[in-house]
C-alpha positions as CSV (number, residue, x, y, z in Angstrom):
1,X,26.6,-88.2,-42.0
2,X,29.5,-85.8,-43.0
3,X,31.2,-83.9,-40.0
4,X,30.2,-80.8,-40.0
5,X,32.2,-77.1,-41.5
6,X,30.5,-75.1,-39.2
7,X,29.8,-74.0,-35.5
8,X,26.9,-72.8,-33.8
9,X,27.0,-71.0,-30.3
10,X,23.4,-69.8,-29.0
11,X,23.3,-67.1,-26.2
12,X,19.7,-64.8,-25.5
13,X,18.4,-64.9,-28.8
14,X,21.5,-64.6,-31.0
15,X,22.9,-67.9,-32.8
16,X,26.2,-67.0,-34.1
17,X,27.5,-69.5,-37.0
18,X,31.1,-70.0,-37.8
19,X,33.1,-71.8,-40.9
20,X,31.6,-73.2,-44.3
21,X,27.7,-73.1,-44.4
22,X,27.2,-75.6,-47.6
23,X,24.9,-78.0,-49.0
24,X,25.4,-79.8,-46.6
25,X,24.8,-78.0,-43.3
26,X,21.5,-76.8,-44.3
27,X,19.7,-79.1,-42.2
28,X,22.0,-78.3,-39.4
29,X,21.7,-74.9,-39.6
30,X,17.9,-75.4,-39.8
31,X,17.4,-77.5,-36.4
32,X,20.2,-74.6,-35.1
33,X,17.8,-72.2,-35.9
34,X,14.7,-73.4,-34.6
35,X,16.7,-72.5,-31.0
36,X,15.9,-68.6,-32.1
37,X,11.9,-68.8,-32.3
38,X,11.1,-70.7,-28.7
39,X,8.4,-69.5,-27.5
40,X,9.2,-66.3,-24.9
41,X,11.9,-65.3,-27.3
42,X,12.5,-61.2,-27.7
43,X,15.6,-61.1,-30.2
44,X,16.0,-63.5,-33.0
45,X,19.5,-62.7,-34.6
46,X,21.4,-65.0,-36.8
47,X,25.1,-63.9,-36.7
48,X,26.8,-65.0,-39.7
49,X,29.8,-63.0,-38.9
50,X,32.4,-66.0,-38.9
51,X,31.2,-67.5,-42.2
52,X,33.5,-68.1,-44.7
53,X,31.3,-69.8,-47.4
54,X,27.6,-69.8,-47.3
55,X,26.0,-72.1,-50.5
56,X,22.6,-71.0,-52.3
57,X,20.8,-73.4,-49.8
58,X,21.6,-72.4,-46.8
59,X,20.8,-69.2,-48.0
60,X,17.8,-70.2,-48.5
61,X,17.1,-71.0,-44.9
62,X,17.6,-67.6,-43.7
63,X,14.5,-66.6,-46.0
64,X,12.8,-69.6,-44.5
65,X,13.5,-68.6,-41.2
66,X,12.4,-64.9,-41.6
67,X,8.9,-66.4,-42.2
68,X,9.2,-68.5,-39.5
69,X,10.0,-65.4,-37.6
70,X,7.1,-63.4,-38.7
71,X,4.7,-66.3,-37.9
72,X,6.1,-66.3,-34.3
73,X,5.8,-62.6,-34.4
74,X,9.2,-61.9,-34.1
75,X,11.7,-59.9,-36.6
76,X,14.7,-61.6,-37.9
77,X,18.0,-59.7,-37.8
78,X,20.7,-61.2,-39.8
79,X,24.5,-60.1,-39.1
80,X,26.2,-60.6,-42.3
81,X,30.1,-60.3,-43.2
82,X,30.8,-57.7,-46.2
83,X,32.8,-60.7,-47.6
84,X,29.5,-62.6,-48.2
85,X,27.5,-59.7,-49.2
86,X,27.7,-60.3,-52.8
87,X,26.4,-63.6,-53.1
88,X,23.3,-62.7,-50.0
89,X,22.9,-59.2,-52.1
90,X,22.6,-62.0,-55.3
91,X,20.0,-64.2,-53.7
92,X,17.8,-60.8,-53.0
93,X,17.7,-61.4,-49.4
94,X,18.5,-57.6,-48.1
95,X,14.9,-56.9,-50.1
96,X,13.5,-59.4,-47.4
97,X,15.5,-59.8,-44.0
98,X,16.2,-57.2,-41.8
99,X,20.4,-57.2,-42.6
100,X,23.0,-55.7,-40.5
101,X,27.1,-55.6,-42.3
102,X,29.8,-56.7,-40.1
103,X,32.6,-56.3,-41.0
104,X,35.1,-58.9,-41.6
C-alpha cells in the first residue's frame, strides 16, 4: 500500500482532510468518513479546506457519503476550497451536497 497524500483530523462531527485526495486515497477517505455517521452523531461536515488536489473518485465519495448521510438521517455539509470549486462544480456535486466555499 502506497503512503498516503493526505491527512485526516476528526473533532465533534467535522473531519477535516488535508493534501492530495487521488485515486488512491479513496478508500482512505471512505473508512475516514464512516467516523462522521456513528450513531449519536449531530453534525456531519467534511472539511476539504486543506486539499490541494481532489481526483474524480474521491469525488465521488462525497456523493456516496451524502446518501450515507441521508440514510442515517443526518445532512452532509461539505467545506470546499474556491481553488477546487471548478472541478466539484464539474462533477455536479453543489446540485447534491449541502456546499459551503472556504476560502483558500
Amino acid at each position: 500500500m502506497a503512503p498516503s497524500k493526505a491527512e485526516y483530523s476528526f473533532n465533534k462531527g467535522v473531519l477535516k482532510v488535508s493534501g492530495k485526495l487521488d485515486f488512491a486515497e479513496e478508500e482512505g477517505m471512505r473508512k475516514q468518513a464512516a467516523a462522521l455517521l456513528k450513531p449519536g452523531a449531530t453534525q456531519c461536515v467534511l472539511d476539504l479546506s486543506g486539499v490541494t488536489y481532489i481526483s474524480s473518485s474521491c469525488l465521488g465519495e462525497i456523493i456516496v457519503l451524502d446518501e450515507e448521510a441521508k440514510k442515517h438521517k443526518l445532512k452532509l455539509r461539505v467545506r470546499v476550497p474556491r481553488t477546487l470549486l471548478y472541478v466539484y462544480d464539474l462533477m455536479g456535486i453543489r446540485s447534491i451536497v449541502d456546499t459551503e466555499i472556504v476560502e483558500d
